[in-house]
N, C-alpha and C positions, 0 to 999 in steps of 0.2 A: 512942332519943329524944335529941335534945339540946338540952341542960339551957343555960341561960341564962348560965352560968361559960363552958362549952366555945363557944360563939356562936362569940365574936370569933377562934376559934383555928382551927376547920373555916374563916370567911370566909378567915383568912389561907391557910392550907392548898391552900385550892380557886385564889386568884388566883396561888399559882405554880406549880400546875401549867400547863404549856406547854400551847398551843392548837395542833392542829395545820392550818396552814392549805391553801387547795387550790391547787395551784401556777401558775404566772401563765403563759400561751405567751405574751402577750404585751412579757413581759418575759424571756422566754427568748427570742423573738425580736432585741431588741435585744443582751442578751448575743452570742448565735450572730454577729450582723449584726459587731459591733465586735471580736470577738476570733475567730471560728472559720469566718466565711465566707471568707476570705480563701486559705482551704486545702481547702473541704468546699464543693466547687460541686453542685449539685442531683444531679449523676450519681455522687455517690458513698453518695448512700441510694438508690438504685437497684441495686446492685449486685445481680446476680443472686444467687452464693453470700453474702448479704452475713450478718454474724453476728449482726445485730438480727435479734432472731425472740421477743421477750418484753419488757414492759416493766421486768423488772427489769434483764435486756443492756441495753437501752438508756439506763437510769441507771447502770449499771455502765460502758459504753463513755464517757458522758458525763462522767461521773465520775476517768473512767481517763486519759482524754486531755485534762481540766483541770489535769489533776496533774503530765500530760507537759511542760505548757506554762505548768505552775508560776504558773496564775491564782489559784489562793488562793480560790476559790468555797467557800460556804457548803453547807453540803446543800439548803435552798430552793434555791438559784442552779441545783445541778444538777438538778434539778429541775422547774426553769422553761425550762432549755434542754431537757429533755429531754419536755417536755410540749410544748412546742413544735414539736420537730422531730413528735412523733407526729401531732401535729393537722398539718400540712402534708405528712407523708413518710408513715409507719407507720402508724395507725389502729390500732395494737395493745389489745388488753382492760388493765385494770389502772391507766392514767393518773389519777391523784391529781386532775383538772383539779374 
């Protein structure tokens, strides 16, 4: 039970914990569009051996190749791109959408 002292301290407690939210394709979309289309035209998540095969590779590749090209994305960001690419390329189980 909590006592009318401890109230104000569970509310504070509860609003910093972090929300987690569910990631945006359509704002991974425009990411991928202005920084990653330019090099990643539709046939290359086609690839037959391609090494997406899980939704966590695929935030992992996304993740690995913002880093390569030193975008400075947020974990949402990879996240949004990589919900993205799913919902258009992959259809893998596991997307946070």
């Amino acid at each position: 039970m909590i006592t009318p002292r401890l109230a104000p301290v569970v509310i504070f407690a509860a609003l910093q914990i972090p929300t987690v939210q569910a990631a945006s394709p359509m704002r991974g979309q425009l990411l991928y569009e202005n920084f990653c289309h330019h090099c990643h035209w539709a046939d290359v998540h086609y690839r037959v051996n391609s090494e997406v095969d899980s939704w966590d590779k695929l935030l992992h590749m996304v993740a690995m190749w913002q880093g390569e090209m030193r975008l400075g994305w947020r974990v949402e960001e990879v996240a949004d791109v990589a919900s993205y690419l799913n919902w258009v390329y992959y259809r893998l189980p596991g997307d946070i959408q």
